[in-house]
Backbone as ProteinMPNN parsed JSONL, in Angstrom:
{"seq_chain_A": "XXXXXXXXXXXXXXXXXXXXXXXXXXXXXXXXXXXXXXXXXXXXXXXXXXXXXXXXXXXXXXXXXXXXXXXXXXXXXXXXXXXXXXXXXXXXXXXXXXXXXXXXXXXXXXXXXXXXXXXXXXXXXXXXXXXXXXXXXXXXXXXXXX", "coords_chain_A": {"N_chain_A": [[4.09, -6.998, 7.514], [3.089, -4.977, 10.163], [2.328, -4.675, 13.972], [2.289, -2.172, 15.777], [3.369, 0.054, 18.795], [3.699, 2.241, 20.594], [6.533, 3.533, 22.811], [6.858, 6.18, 24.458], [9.532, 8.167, 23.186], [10.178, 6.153, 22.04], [9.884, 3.389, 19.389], [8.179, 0.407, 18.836], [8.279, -2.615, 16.729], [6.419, -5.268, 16.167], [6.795, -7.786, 14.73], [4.573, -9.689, 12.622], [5.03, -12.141, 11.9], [5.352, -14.035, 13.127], [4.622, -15.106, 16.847], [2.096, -12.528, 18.023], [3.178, -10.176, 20.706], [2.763, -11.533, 23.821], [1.208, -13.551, 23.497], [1.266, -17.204, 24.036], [4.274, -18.955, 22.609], [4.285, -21.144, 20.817], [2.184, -20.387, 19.281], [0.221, -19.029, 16.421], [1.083, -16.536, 14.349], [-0.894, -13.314, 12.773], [-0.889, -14.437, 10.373], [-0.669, -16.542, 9.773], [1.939, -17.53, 10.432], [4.852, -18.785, 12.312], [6.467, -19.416, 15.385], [9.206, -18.821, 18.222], [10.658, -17.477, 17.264], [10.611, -15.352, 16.119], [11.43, -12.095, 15.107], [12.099, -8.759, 16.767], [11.68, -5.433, 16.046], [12.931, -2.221, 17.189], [12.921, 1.477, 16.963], [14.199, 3.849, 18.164], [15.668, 7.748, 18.927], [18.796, 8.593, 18.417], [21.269, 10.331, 20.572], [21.704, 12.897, 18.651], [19.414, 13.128, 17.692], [18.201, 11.801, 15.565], [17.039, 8.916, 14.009], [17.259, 5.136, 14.992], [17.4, 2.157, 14.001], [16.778, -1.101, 15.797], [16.998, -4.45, 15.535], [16.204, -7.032, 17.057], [16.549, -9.816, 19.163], [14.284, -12.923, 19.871], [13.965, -13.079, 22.54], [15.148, -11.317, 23.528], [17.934, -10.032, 23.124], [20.077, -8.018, 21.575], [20.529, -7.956, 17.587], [21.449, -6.506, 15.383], [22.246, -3.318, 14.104], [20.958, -0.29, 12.377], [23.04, 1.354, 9.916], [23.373, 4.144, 9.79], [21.68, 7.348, 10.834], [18.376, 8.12, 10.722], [16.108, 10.866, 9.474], [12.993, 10.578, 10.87], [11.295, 8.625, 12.758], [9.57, 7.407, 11.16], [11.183, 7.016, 8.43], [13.02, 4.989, 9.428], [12.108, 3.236, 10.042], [11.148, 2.392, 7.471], [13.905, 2.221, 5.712], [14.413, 0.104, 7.195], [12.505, -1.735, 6.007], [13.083, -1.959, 3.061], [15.403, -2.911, 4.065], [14.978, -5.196, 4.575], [13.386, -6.288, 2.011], [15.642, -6.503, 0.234], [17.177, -8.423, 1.041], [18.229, -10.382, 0.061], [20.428, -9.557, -1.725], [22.124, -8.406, -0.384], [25.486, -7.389, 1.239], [28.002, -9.057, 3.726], [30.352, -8.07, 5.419], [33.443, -8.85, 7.201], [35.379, -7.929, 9.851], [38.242, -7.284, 11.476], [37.481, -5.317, 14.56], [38.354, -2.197, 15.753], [40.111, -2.588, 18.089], [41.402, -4.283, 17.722], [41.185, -6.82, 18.502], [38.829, -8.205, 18.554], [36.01, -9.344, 16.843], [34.0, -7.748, 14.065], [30.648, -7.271, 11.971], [29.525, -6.258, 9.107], [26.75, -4.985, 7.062], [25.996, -4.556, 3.718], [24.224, -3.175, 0.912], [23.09, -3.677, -2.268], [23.968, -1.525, -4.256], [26.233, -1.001, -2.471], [26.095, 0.489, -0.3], [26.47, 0.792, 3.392], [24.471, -0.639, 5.405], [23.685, -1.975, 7.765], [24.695, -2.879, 11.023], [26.58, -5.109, 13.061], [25.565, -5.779, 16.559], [26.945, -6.404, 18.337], [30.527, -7.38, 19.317], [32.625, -9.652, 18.63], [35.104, -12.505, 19.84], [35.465, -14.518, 18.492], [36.199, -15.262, 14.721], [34.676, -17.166, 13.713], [32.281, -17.057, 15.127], [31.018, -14.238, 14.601], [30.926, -14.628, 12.112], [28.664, -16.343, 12.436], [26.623, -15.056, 13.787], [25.947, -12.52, 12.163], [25.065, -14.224, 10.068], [22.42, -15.817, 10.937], [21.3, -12.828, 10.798], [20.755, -12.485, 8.771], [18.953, -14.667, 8.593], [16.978, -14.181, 9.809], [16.109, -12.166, 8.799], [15.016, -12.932, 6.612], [12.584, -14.304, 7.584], [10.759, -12.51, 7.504], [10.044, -11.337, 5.067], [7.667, -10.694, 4.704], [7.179, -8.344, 4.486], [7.399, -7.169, 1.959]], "CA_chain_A": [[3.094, -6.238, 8.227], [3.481, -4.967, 11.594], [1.993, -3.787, 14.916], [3.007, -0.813, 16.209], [3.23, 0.485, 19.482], [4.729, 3.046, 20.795], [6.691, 3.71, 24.36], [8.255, 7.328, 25.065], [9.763, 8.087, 22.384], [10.841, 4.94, 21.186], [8.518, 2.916, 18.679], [8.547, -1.07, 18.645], [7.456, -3.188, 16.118], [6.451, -6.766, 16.304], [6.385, -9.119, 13.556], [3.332, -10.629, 12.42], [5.349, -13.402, 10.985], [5.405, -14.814, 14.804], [3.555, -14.775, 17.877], [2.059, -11.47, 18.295], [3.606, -9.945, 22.226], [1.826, -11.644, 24.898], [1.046, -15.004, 22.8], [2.05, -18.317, 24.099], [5.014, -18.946, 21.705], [3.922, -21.726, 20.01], [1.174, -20.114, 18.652], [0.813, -18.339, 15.101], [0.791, -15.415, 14.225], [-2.242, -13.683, 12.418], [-0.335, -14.487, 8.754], [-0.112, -18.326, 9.75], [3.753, -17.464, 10.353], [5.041, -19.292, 13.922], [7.589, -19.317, 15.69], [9.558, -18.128, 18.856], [12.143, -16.605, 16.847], [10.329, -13.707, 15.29], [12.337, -11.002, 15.899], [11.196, -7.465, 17.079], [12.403, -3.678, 15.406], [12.867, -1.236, 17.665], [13.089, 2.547, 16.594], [15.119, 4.809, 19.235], [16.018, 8.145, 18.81], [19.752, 8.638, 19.179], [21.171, 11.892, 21.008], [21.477, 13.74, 18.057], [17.74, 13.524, 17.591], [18.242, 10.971, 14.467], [16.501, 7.665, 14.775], [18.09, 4.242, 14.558], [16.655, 0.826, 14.183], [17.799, -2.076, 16.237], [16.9, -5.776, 15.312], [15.991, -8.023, 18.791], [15.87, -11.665, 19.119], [12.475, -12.438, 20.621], [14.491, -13.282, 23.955], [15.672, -9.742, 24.017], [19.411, -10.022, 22.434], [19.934, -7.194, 20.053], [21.536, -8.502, 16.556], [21.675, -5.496, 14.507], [21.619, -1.907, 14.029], [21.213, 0.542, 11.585], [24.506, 1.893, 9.769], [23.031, 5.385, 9.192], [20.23, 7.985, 11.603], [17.13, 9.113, 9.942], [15.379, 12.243, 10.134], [12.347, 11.004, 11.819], [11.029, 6.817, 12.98], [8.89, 6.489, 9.352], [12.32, 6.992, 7.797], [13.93, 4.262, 9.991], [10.808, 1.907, 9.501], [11.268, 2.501, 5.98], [14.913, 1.843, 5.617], [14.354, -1.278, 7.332], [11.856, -2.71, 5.307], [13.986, -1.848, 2.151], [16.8, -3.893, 4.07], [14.372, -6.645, 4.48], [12.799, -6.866, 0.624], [16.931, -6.541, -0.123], [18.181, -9.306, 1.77], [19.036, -11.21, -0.739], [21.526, -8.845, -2.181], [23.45, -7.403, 1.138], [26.75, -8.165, 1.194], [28.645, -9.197, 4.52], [32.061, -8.144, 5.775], [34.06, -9.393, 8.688], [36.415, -7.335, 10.055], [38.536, -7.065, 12.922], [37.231, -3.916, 15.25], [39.638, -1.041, 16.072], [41.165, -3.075, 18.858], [42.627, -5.557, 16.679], [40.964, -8.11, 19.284], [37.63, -8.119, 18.351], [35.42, -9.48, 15.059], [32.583, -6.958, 13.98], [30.279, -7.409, 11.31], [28.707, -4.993, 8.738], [25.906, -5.262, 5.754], [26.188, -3.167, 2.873], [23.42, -3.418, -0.178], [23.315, -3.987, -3.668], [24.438, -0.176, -4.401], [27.639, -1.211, -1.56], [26.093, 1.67, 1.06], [26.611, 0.63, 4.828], [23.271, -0.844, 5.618], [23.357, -2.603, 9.054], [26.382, -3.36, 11.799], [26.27, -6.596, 14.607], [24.957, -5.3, 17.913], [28.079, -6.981, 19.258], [31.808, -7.686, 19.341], [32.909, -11.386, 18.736], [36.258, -12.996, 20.146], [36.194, -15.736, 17.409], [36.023, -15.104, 13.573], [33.113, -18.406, 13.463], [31.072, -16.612, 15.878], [31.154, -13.094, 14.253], [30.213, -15.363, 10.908], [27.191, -17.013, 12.752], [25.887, -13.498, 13.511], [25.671, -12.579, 10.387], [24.19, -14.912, 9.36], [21.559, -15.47, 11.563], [20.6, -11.848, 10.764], [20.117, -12.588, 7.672], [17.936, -15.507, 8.066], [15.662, -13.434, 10.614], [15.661, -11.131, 7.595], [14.062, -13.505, 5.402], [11.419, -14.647, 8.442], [10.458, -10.997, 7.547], [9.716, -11.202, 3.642], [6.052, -10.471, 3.726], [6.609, -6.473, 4.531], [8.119, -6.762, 0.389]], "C_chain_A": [[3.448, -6.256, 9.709], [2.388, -4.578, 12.983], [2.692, -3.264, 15.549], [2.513, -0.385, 17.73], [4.727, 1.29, 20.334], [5.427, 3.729, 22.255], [7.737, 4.92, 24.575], [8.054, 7.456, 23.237], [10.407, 7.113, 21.432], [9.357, 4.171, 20.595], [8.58, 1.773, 18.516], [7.897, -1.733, 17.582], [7.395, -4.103, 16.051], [5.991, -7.198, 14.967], [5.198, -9.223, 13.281], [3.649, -12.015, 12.215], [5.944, -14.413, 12.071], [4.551, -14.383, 15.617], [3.119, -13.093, 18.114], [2.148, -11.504, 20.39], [2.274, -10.644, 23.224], [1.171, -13.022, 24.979], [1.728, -16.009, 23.342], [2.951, -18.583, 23.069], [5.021, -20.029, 20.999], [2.728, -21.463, 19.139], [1.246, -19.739, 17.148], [0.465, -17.219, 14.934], [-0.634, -14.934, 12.945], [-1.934, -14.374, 10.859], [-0.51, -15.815, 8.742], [1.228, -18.236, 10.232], [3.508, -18.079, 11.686], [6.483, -19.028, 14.103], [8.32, -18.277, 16.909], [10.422, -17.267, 18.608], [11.839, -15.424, 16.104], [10.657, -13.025, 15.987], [11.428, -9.467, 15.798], [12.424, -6.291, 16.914], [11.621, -3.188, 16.92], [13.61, -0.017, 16.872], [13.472, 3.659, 17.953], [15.596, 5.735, 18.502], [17.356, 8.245, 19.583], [19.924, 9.964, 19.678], [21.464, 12.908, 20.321], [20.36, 13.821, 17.071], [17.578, 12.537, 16.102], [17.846, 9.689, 15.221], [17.166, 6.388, 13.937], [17.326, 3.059, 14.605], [17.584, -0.043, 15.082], [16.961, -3.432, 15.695], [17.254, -6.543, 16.751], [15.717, -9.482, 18.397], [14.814, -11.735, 19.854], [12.842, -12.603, 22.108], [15.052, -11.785, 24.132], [17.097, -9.274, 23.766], [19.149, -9.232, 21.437], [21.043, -8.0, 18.953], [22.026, -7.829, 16.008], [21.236, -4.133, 14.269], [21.647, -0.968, 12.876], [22.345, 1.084, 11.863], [24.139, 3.604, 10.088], [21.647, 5.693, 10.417], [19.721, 8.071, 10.05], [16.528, 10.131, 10.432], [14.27, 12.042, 11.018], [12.099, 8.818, 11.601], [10.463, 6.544, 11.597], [10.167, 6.508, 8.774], [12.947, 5.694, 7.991], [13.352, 3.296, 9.445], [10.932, 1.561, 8.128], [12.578, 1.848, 4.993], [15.167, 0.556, 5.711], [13.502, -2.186, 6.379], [12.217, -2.687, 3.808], [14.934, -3.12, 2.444], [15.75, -5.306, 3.943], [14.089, -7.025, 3.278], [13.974, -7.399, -0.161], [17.697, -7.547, 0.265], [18.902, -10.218, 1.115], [20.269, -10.796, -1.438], [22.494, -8.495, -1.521], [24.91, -8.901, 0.665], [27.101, -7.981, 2.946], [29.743, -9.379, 4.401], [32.109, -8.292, 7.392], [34.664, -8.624, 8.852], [36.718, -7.57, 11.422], [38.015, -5.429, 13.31], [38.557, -2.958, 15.43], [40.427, -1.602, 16.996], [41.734, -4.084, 18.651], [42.027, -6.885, 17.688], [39.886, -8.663, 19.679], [37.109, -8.594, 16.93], [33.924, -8.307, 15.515], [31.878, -7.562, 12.635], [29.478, -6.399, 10.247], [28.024, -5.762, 7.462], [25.97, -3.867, 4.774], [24.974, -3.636, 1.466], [24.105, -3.503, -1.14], [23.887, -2.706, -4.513], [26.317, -0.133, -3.396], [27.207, -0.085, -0.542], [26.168, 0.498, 2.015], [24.98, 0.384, 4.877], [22.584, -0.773, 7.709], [25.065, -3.11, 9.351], [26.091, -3.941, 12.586], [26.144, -5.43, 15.555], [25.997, -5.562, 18.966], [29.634, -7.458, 18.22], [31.844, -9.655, 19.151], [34.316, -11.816, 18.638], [36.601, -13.572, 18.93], [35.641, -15.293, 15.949], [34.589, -15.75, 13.12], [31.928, -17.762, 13.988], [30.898, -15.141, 15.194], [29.996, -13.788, 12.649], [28.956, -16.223, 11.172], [26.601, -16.112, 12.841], [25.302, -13.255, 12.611], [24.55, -13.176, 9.531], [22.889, -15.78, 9.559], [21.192, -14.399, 11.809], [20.013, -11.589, 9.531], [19.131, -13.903, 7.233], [16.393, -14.955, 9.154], [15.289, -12.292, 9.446], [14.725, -11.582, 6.859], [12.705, -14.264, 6.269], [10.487, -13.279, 7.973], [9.775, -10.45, 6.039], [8.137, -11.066, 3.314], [5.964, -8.929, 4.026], [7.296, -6.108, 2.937], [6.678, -6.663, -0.217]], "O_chain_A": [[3.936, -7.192, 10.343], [1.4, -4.005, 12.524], [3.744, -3.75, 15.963], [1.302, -0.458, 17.94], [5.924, 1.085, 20.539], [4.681, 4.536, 22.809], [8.948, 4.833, 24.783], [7.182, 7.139, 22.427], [10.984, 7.299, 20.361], [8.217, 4.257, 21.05], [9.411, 1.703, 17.611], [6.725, -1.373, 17.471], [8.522, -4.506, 15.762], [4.96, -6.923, 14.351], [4.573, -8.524, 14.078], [2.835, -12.934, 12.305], [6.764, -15.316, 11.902], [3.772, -13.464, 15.366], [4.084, -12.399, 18.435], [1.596, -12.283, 21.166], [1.106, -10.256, 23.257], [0.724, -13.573, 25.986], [2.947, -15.885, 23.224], [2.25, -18.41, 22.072], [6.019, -20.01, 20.279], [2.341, -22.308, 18.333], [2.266, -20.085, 16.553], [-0.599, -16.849, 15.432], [-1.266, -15.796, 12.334], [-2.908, -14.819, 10.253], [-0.511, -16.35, 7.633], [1.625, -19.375, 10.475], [2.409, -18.048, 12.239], [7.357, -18.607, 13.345], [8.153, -17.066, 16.763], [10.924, -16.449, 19.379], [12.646, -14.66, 15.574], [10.456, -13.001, 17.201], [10.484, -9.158, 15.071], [13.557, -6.226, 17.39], [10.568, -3.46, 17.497], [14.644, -0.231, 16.238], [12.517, 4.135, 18.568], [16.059, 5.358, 17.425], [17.443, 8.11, 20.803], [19.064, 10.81, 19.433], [21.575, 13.969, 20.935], [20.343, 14.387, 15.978], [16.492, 12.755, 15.565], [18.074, 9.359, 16.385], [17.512, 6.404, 12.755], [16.45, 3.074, 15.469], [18.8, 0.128, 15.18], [15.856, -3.005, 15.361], [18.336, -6.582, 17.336], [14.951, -10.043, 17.613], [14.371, -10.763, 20.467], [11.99, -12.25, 22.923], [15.327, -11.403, 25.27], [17.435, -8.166, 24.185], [18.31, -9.44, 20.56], [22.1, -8.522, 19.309], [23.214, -8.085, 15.813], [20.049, -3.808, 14.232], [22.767, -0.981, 12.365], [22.847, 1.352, 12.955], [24.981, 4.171, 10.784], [20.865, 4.838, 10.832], [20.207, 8.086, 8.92], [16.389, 10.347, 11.636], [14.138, 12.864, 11.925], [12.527, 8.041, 10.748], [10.834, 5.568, 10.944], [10.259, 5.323, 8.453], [13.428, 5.139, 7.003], [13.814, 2.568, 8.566], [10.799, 0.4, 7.741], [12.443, 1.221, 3.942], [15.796, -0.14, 4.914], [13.893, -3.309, 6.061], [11.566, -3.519, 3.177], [15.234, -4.02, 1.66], [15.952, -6.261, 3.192], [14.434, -8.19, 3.078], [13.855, -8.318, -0.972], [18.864, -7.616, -0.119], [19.954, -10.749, 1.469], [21.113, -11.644, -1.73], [23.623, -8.281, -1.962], [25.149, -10.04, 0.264], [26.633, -7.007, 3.535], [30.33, -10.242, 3.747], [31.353, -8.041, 8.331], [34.84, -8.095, 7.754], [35.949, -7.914, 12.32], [38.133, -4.496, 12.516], [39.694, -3.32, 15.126], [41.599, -1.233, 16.917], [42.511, -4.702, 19.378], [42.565, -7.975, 17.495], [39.718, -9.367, 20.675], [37.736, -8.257, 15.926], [33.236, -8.112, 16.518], [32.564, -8.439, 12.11], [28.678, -5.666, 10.831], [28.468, -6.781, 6.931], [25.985, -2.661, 5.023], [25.153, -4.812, 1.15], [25.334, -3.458, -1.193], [24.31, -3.035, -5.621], [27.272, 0.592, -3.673], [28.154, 0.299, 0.145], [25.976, -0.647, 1.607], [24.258, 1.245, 4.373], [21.797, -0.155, 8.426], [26.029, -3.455, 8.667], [25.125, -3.476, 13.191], [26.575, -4.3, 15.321], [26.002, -5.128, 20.118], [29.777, -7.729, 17.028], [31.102, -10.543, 19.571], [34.888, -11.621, 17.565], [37.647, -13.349, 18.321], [34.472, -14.911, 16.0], [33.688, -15.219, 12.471], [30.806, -17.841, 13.488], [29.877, -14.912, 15.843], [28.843, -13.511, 12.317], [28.31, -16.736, 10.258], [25.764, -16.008, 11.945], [24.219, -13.709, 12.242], [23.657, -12.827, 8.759], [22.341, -16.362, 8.623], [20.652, -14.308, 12.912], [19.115, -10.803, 9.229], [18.68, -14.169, 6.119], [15.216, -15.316, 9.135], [14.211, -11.702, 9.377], [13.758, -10.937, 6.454], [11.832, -14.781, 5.572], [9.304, -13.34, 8.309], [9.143, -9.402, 5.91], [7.529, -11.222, 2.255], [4.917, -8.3, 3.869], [7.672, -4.961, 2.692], [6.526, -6.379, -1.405]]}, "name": "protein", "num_of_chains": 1, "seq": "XXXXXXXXXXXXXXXXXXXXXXXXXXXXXXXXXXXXXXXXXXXXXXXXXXXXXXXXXXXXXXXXXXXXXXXXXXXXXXXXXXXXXXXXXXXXXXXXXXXXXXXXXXXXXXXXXXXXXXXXXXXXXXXXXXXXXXXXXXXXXXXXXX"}
């Protein structure tokens, strides 16, 4: 479950399953959930008018973005909370990036589509594999929008 608010055309959504915005961060959220680490969806249209999710650490570090636009933000919202009920299934690949001097990361579902891609580049193979996988345990902070 989320709250929604919306800035411009971009649409944010905060957790429940942590402090709701504005909350001392030890607090709980209204579910009982705690925690400073509930992470926050944002919905941005990109410039060919398709909207993308991003995944935020609650400090403001993006982790992850949608592989794929959608036609309009309920689409995106939607997608995401698919990836979230799914998390247990995604698969993670490593790869090196196009400049051979880079690690990226991508999620692909239980079908193998392109789900979600790291928000960032990573020098070292370990750190590319912590990513990862700290996006998939903010995924499962996330298991009550199933």
């Amino acid at each position: 479950m989320y709250i929604q608010r919306s800035l411009g055309d971009a649409v944010v959504l905060y957790s429940l399953s942590g402090p709701a915005p504005g909350t001392p961060s030890g607090s709980a959220g209204p579910d009982g959930g705690a925690g400073p680490d509930a992470p926050v969806l944002r919905v941005d249209p990109d410039p060919r008018g398709r909207y993308r999710w991003t995944l935020f650490s609650r400090n403001g570090r993006p982790l992850a973005r949608s592989a794929a636009g959608f036609p309009d933000s309920a689409a995106a919202r939607a997608a995401f909370a698919r990836l979230v009920c799914g998390a247990a299934e995604l698969t993670i690949d490593q790869n090196l990036s196009g400049d051979l001097r880079s690690w990226v990361w991508t999620a692909r579902d239980a079908a193998g589509r392109l789900v979600a891609r790291g928000a960032a580049t990573y020098r070292r193979r370990g750190a590319c594999r912590a990513a990862a996988t700290s996006f998939v345990v903010r995924l499962g902070s996330l298991r009550g929008v199933c």
